[in-house]
Residue frames relative to the residue before (quaternion, step in Angstrom):
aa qw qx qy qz dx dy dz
X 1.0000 0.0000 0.0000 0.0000 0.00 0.00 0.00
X 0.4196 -0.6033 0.5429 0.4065 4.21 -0.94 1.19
X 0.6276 -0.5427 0.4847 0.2768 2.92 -1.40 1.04
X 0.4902 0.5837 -0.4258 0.4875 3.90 0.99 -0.54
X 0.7597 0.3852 -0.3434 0.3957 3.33 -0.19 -0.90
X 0.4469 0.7978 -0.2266 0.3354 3.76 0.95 -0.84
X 0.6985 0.4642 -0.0092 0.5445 2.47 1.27 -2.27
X 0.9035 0.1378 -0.2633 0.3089 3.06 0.69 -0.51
X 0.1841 0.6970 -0.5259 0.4513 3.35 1.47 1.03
X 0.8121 0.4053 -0.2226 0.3559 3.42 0.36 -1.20
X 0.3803 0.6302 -0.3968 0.5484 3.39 2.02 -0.39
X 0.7190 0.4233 -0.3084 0.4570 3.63 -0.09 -1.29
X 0.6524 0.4022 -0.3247 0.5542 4.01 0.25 -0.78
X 0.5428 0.4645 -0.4297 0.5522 3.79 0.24 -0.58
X 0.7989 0.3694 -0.1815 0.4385 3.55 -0.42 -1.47
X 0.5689 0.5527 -0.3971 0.4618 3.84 0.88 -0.51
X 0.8291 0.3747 -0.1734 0.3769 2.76 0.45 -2.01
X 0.4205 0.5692 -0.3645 0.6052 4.21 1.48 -0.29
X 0.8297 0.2366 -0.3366 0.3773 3.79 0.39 -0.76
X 0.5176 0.7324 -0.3740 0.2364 3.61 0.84 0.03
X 0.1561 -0.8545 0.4929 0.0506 3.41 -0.42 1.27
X 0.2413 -0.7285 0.5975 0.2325 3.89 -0.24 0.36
X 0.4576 -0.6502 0.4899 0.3576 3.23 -1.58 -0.17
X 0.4148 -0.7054 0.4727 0.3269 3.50 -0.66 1.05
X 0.6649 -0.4725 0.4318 0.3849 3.74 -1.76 0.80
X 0.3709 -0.7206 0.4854 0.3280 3.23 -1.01 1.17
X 0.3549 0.7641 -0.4585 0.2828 3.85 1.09 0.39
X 0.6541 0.5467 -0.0775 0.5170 2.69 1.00 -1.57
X 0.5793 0.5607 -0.1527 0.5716 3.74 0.55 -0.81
X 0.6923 0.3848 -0.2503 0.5567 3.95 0.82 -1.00
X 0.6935 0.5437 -0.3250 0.3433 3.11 0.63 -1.30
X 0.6379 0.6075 -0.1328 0.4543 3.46 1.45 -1.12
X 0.8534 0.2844 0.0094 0.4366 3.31 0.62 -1.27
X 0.6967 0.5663 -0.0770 0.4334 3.54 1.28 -0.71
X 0.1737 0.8450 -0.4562 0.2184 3.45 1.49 -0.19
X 0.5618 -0.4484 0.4657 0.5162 3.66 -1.33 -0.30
X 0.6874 -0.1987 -0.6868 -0.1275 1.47 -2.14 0.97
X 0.0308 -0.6843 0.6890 -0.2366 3.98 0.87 1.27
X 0.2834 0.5877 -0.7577 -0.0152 2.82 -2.02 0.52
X 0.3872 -0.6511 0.5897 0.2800 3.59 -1.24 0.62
X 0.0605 0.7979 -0.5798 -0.1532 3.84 -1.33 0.35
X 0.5843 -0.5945 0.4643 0.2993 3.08 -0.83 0.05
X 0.0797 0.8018 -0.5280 0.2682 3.85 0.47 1.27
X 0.8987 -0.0299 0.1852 0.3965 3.35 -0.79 1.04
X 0.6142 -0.6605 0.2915 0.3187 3.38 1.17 0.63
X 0.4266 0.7048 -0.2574 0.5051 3.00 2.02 1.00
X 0.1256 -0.6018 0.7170 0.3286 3.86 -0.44 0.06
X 0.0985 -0.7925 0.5955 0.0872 3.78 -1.00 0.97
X 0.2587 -0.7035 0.6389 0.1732 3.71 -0.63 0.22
X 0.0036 0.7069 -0.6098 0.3583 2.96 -0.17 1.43
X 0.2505 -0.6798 0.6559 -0.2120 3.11 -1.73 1.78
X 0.2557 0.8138 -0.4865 0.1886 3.77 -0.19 1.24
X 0.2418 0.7741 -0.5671 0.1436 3.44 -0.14 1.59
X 0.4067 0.6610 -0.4998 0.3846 3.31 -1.14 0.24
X 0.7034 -0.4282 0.3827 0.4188 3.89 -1.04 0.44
X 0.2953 -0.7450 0.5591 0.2126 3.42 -0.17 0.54
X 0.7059 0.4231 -0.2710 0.4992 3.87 1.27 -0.07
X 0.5981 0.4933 -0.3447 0.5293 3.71 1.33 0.03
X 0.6631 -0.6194 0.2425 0.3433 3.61 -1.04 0.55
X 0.7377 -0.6305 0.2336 0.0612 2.50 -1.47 0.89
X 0.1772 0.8224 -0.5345 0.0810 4.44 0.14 0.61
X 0.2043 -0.6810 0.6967 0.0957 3.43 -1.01 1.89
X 0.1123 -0.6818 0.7086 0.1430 4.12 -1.16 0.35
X 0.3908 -0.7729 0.4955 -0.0656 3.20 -1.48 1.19
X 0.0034 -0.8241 0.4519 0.3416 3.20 0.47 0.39
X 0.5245 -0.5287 0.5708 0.3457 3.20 -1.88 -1.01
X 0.7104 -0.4182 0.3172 0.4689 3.64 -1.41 1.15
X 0.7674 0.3174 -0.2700 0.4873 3.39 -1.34 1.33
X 0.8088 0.3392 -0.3213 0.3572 3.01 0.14 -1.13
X 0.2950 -0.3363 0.8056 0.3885 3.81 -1.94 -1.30
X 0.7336 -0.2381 0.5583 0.3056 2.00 -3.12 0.36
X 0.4114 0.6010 -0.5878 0.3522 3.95 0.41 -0.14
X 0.5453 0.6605 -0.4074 0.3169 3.72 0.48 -1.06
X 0.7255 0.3968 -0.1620 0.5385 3.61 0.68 -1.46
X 0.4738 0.6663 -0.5718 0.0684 3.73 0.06 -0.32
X 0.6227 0.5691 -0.3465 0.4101 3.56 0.60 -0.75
X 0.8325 0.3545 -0.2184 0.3654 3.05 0.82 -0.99
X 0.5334 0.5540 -0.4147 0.4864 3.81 1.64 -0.56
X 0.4834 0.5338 -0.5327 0.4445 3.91 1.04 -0.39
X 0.5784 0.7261 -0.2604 0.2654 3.16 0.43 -1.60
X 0.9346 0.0924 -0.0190 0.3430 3.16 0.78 -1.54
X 0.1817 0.9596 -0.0886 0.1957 2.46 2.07 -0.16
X 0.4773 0.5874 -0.0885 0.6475 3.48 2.19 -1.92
X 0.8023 0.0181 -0.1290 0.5826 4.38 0.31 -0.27
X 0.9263 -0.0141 -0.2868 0.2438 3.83 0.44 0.72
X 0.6496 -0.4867 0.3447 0.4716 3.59 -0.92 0.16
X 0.1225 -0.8131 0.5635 -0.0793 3.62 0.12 1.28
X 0.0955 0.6931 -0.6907 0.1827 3.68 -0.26 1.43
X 0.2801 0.5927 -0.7552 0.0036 3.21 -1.71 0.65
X 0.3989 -0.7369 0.5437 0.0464 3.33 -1.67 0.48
X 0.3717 -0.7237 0.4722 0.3392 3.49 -0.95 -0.05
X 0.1771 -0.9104 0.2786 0.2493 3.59 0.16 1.17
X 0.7707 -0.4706 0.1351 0.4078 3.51 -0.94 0.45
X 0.7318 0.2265 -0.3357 0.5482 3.56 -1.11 1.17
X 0.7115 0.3949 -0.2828 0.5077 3.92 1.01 0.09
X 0.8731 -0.0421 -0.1161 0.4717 3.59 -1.41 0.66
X 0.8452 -0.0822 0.1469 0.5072 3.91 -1.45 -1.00
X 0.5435 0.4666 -0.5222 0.4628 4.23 0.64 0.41
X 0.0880 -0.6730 0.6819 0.2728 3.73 1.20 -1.77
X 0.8410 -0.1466 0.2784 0.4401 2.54 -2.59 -0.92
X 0.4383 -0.5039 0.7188 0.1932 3.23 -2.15 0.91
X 0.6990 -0.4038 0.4848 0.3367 3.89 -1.42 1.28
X 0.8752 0.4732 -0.0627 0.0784 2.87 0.18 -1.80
X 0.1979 -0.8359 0.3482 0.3753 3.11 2.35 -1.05
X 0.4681 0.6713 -0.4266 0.3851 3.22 1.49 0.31
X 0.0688 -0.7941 0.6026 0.0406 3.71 -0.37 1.11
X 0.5393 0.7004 -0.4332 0.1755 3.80 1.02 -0.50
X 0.7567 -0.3024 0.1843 0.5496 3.39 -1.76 0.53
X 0.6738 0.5255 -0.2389 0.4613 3.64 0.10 -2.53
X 0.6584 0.4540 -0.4218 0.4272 3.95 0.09 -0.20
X 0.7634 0.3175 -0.2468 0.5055 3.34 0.44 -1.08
X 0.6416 0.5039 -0.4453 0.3691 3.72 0.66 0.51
X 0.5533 0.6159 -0.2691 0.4920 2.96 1.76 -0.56
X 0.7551 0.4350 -0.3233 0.3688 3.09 1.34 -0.49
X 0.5598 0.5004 -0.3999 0.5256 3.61 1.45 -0.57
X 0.6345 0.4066 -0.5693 0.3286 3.87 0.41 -0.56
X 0.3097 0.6413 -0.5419 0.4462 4.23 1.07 -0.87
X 0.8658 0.4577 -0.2007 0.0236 3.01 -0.53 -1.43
X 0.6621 0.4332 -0.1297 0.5976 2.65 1.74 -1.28
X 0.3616 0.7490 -0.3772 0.4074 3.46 1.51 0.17
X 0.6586 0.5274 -0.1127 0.5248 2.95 0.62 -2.41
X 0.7126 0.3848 -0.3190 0.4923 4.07 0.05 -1.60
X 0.4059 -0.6759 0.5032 0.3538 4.30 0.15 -0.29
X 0.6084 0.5910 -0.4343 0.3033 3.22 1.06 0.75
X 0.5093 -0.6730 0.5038 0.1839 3.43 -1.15 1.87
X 0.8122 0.0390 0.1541 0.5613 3.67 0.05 -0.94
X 0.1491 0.6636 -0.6960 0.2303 3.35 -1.67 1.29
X 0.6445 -0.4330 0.5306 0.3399 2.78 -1.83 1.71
X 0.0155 0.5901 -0.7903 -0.1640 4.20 -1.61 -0.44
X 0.1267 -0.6455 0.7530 0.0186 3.52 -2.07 1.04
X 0.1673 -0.8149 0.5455 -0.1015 3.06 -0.46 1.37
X 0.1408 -0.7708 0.6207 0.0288 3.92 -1.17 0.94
X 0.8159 -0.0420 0.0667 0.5728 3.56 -0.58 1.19
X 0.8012 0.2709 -0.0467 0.5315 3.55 -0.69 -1.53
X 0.7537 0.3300 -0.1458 0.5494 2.99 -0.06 -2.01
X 0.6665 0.4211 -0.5042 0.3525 3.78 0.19 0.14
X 0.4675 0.6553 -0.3404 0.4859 3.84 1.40 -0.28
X 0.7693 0.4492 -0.1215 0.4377 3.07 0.53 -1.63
X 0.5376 0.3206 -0.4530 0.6348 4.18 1.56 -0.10
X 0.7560 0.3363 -0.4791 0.2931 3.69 -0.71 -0.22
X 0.5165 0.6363 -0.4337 0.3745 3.46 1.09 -0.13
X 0.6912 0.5708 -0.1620 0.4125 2.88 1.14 -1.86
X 0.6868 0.4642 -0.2719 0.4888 3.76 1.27 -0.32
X 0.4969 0.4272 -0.5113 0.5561 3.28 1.02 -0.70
X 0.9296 0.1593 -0.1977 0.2671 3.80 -0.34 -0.76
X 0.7512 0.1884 -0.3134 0.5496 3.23 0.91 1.10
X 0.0904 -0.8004 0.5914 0.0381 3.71 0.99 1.56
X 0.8557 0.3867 -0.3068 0.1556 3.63 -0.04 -0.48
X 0.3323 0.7293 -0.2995 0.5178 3.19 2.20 1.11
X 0.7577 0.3122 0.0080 0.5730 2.94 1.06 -1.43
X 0.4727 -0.6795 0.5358 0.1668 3.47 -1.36 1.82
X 0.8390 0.0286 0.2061 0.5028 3.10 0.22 -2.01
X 0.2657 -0.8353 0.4535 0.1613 3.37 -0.94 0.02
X 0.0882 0.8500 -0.5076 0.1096 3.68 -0.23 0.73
X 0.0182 0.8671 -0.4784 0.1375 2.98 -0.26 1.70
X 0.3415 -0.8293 0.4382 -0.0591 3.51 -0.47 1.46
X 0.7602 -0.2783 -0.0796 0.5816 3.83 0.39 1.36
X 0.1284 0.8566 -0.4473 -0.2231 3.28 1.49 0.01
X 0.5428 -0.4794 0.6025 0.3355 4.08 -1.95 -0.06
X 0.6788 0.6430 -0.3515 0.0463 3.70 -0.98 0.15
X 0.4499 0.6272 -0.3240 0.5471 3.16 2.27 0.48
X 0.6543 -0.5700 0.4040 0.2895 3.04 -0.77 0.57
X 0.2349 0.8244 -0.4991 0.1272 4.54 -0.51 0.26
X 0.7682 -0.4052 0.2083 0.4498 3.38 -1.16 0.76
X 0.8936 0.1817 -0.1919 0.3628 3.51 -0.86 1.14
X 0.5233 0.2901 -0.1876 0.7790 3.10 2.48 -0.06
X 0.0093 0.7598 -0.6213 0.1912 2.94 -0.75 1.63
X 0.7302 -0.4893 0.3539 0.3196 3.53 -0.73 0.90
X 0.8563 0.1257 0.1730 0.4702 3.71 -0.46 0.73
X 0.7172 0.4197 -0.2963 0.4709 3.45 1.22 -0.46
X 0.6100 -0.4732 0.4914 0.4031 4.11 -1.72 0.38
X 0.2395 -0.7162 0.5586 0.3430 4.04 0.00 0.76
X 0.6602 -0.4534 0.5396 0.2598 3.36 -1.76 0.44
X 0.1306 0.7737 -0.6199 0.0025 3.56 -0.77 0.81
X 0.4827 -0.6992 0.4766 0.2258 3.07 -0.19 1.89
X 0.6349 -0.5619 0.4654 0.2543 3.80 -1.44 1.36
X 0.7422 0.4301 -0.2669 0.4392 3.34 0.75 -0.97
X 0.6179 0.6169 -0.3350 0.3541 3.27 0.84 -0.24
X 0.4444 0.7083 -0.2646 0.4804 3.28 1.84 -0.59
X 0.4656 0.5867 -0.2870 0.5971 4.08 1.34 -0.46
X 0.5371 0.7086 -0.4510 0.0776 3.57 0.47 -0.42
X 0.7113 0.5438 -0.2233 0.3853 2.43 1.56 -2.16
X 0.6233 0.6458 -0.1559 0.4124 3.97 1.42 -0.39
X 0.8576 -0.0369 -0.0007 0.5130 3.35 1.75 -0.49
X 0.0142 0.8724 -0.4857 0.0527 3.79 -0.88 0.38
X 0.1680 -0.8506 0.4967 -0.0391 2.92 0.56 1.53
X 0.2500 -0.7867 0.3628 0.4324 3.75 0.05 0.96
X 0.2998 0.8026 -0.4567 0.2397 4.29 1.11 -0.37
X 0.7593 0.5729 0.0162 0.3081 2.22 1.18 -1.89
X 0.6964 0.3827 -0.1756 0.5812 3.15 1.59 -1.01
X 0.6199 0.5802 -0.4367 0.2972 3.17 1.13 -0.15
X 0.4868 0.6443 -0.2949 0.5109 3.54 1.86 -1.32
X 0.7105 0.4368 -0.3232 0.4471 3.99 0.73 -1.03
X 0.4861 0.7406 -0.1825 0.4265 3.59 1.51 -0.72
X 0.6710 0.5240 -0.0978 0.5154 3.51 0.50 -1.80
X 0.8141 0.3939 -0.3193 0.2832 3.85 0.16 -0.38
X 0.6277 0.5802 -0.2828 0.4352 2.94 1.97 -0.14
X 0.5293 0.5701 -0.3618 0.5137 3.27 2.03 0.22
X 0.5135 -0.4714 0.6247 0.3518 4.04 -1.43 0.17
X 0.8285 0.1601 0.0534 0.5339 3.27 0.11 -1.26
X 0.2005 -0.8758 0.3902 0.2014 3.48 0.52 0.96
X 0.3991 0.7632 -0.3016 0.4090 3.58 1.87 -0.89
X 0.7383 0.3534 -0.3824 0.4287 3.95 1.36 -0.72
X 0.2750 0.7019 -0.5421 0.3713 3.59 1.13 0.31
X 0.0383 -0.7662 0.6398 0.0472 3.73 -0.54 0.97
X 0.5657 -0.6603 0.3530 0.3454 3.25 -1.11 0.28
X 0.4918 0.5845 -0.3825 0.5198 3.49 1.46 -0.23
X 0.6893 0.4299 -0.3142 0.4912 3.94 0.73 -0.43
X 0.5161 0.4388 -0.4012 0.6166 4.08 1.51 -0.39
X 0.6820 0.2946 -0.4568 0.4894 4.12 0.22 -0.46
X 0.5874 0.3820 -0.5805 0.4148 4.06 -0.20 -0.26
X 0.5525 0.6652 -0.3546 0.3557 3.32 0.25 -0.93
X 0.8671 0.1653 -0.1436 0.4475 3.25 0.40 -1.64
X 0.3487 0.7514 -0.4383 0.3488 3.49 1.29 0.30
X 0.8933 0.1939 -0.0267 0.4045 2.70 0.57 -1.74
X 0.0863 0.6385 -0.4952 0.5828 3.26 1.94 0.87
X 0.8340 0.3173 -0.1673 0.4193 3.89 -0.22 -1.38
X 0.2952 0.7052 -0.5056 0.3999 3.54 1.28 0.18
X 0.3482 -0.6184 0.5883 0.3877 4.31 -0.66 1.05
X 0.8836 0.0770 -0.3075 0.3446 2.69 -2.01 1.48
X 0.3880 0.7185 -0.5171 0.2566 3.38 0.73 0.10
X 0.5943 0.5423 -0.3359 0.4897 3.60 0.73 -1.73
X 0.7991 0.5285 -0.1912 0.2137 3.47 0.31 -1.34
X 0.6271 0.5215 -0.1921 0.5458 2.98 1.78 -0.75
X 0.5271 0.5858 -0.3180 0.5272 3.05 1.15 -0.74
X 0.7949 0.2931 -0.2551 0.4659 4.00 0.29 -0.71
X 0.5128 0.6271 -0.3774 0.4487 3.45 1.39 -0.11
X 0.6455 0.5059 -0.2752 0.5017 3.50 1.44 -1.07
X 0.7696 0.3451 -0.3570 0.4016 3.18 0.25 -0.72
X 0.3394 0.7384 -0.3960 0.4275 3.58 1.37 -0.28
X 0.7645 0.3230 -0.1055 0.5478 3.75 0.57 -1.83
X 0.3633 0.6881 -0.5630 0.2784 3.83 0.70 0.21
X 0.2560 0.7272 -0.6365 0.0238 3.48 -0.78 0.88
X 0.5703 -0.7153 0.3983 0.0668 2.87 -0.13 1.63
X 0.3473 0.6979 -0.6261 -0.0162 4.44 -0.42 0.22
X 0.8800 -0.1016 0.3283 0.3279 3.35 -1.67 -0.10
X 0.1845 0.8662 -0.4597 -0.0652 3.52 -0.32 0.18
X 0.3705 0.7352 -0.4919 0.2832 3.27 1.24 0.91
X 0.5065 0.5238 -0.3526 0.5872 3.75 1.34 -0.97
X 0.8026 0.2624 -0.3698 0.3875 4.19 -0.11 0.17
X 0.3765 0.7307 -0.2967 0.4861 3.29 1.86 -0.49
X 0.6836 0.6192 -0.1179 0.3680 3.59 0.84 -1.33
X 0.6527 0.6900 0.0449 0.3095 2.47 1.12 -1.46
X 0.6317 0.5161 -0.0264 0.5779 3.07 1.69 -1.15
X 0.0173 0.7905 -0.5893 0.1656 3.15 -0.77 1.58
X 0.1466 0.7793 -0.4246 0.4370 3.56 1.66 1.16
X 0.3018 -0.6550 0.6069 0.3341 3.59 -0.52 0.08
X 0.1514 -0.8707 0.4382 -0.1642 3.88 -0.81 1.00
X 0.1479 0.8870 -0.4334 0.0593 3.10 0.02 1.27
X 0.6573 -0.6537 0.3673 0.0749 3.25 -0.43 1.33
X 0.1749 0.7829 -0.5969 0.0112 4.22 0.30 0.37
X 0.3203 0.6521 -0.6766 0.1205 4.08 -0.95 -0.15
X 0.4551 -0.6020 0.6428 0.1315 2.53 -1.90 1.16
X 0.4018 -0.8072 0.4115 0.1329 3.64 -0.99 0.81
X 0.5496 0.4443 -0.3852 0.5935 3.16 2.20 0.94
X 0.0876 0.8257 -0.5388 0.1421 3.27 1.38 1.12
X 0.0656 0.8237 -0.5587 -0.0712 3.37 -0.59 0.08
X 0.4526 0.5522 -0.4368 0.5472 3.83 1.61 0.42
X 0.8151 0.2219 0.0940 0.5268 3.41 0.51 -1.72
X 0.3235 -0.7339 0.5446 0.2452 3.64 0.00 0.81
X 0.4988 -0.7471 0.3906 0.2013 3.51 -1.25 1.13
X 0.2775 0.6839 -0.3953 0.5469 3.35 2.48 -0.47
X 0.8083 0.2966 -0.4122 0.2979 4.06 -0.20 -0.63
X 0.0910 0.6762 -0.6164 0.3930 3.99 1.42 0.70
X 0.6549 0.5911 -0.2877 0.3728 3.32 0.12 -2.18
X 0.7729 0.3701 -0.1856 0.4809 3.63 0.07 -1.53
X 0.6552 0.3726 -0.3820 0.5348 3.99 0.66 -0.25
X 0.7043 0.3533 -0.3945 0.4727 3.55 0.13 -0.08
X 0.3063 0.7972 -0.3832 0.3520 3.51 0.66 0.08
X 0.8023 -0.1512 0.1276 0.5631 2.67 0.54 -2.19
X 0.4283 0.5240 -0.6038 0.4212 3.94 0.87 0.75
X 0.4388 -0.7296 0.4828 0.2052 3.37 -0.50 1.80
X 0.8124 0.1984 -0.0465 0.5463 4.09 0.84 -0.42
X 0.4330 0.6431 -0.5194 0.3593 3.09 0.63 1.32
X 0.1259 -0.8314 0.5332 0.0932 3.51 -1.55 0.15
X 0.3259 -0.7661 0.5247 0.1779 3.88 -0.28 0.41
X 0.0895 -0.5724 0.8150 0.0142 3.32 -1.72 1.80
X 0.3370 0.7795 -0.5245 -0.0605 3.38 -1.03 0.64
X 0.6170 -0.6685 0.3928 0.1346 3.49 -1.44 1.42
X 0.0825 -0.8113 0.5212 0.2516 3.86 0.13 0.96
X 0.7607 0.2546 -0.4399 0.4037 3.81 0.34 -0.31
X 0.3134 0.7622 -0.3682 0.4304 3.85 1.11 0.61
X 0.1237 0.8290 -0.5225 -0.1564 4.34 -0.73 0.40
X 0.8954 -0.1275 0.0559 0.4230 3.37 -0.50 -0.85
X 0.6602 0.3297 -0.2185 0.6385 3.54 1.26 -0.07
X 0.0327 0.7992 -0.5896 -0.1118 3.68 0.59 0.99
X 0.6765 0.4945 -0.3826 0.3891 3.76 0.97 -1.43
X 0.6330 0.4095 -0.4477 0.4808 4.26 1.04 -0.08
X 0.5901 0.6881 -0.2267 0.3562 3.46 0.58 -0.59
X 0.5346 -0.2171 0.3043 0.7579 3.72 0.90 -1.24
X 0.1115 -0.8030 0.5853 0.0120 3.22 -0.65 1.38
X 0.4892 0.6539 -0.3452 0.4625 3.24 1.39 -0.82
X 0.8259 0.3535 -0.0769 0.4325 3.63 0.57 -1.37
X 0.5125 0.5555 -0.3304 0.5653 3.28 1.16 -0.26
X 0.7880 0.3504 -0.3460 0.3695 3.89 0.67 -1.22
X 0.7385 0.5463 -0.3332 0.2125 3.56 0.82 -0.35
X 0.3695 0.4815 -0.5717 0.5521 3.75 0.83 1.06
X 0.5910 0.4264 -0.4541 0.5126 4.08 0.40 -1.42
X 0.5986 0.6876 -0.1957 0.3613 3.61 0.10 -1.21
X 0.6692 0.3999 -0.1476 0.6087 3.65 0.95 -1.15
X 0.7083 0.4896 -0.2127 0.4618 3.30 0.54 -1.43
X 0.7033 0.4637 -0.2908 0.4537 3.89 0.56 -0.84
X 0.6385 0.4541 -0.3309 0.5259 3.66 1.29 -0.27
X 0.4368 0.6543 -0.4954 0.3684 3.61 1.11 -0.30
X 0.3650 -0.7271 0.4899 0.3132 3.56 -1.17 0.65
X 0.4950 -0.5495 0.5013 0.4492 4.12 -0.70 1.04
């Protein structure tokens, strides 16, 4: 064998064996991330991580995150509100301190099955929901098909239009290289994938790139994470859009750079009772970003009387 090649066999194993990230003990990871008022339930054949403060007799607000993220996403703001409502969010399946679902089921009808569990299990009949990206898909669904759960609706860059590499109806593209995940996580790396979801990328701290990767390294996470996007089948989402007779307010930052702030335009169209706050030096994580400023339209709107 040329001594070149050698050289660079042993390059690649070096550089493999330098990039290789395990998953850290999910002890460790609890001990860290789970504090009070964490608790784990048993939902749907799920261990859920799951956060619930506030009066247990005053109304009622589930938060959603977005792909990647945790219930970490909402802290500022569940403090925030926390003094006038039952503030529950969760980490949803295949993502932070819940991980991989048993089941491998990542699909739309799953994850409703799992928030309705939930709100089963917590005794709670009906609740406002704030959704981000993902978790903003996953509330307007959940209203179109269960209006008489859901107060209000507040939906923050939400996912459900159609964009390069999501295509109606089609198997999304999962770039080859992306397939390495479950094997490595170079944080650079996560930080460069990070950064576009900020306006002002400079408020990315480094304490918000380690939670991330922590709970990125959380077992099965990577995996679940490429399994989901794997089961993405993208459809139309004006016929459930319609559908929706929630009051709905609309938040996006106009340095989106995940979700284009142009697709506001395309939700108001057709959410018969919606309306639009949106932040121009602000992007896809307005409530991480400037939470303070980001909460006080949601905030206005949630005190409005139905």
């Amino acid at each position: 064998m040329p001594a070149i090649v050698i050289v660079a066999l042993l390059a690649l194993i070096g550089g493999g064996a330098w990039l290789y990230t395990p998953d850290k003990p999910r002890a460790e990871l609890e001990a860290k991330y789970a504090g009070a008022p964490s608790e784990f339930l048993e939902v749907a054949g799920l261990r859920l991580h799951v956060r619930d403060t506030g009066p247990r007799d005053a109304p009622s607000v589930i938060m959603l995150h977005g792909l990647g993220s945790s219930l970490h996403t909402w802290e500022p703001w569940a403090q925030a509100l926390s003094d006038r409502y039952r503030v529950i969010r969760y980490d949803l399946p295949g993502f932070g301190l819940t991980g991989a679902d048993p089941t491998g089921d990542y699909s739309d009808a799953r994850a409703e099955t799992v928030l309705a569990a939930l709100m089963d299990r917590l005794g709670v009949q009906k609740a406002s929901l704030i959704g981000n990206s993902m978790g903003g898909k996953l509330a307007w669904q959940f209203v179109a098909d269960h209006p008489d759960r859901v107060d209000k609706l507040v939906l923050i860059s939400p996912d459900g239009f159609a964009s390069p590499g999501f295509e109606y109806g089609k198997e999304p593209k999962v770039p080859a290289v992306a397939r390495v995940l479950p094997y490595t996580l170079p944080t650079f790396l996560l930080r460069m994938n990070l950064a576009p979801a900020y306006g002002d990328p400079t408020r990315l701290t480094e304490d918000t790139v380690r939670r991330y990767r922590d709970l990125m390294l959380a077992p099965g996470v990577r995996q679940a994470l490429l399994d989901r996007t794997a089961q993405v089948r993208l459809q139309p989402p004006e016929p459930m859009l319609r559908r929706i007779q929630a009051p709905t307010l609309l938040v996006w930052g106009e340095k989106d750079a995940l979700i284009p702030f142009s697709n506001a335009a395309a939700y108001l169209k057709v959410l018969p009772h919606a309306r639009l706050v949106s932040f121009p030096g602000l992007g896809h994580v307005p409530q991480e970003e400037d939470p303070a400023r980001s909460l006080v339209p949601v905030a206005a709107f949630m005190a409005e009387p139905r």
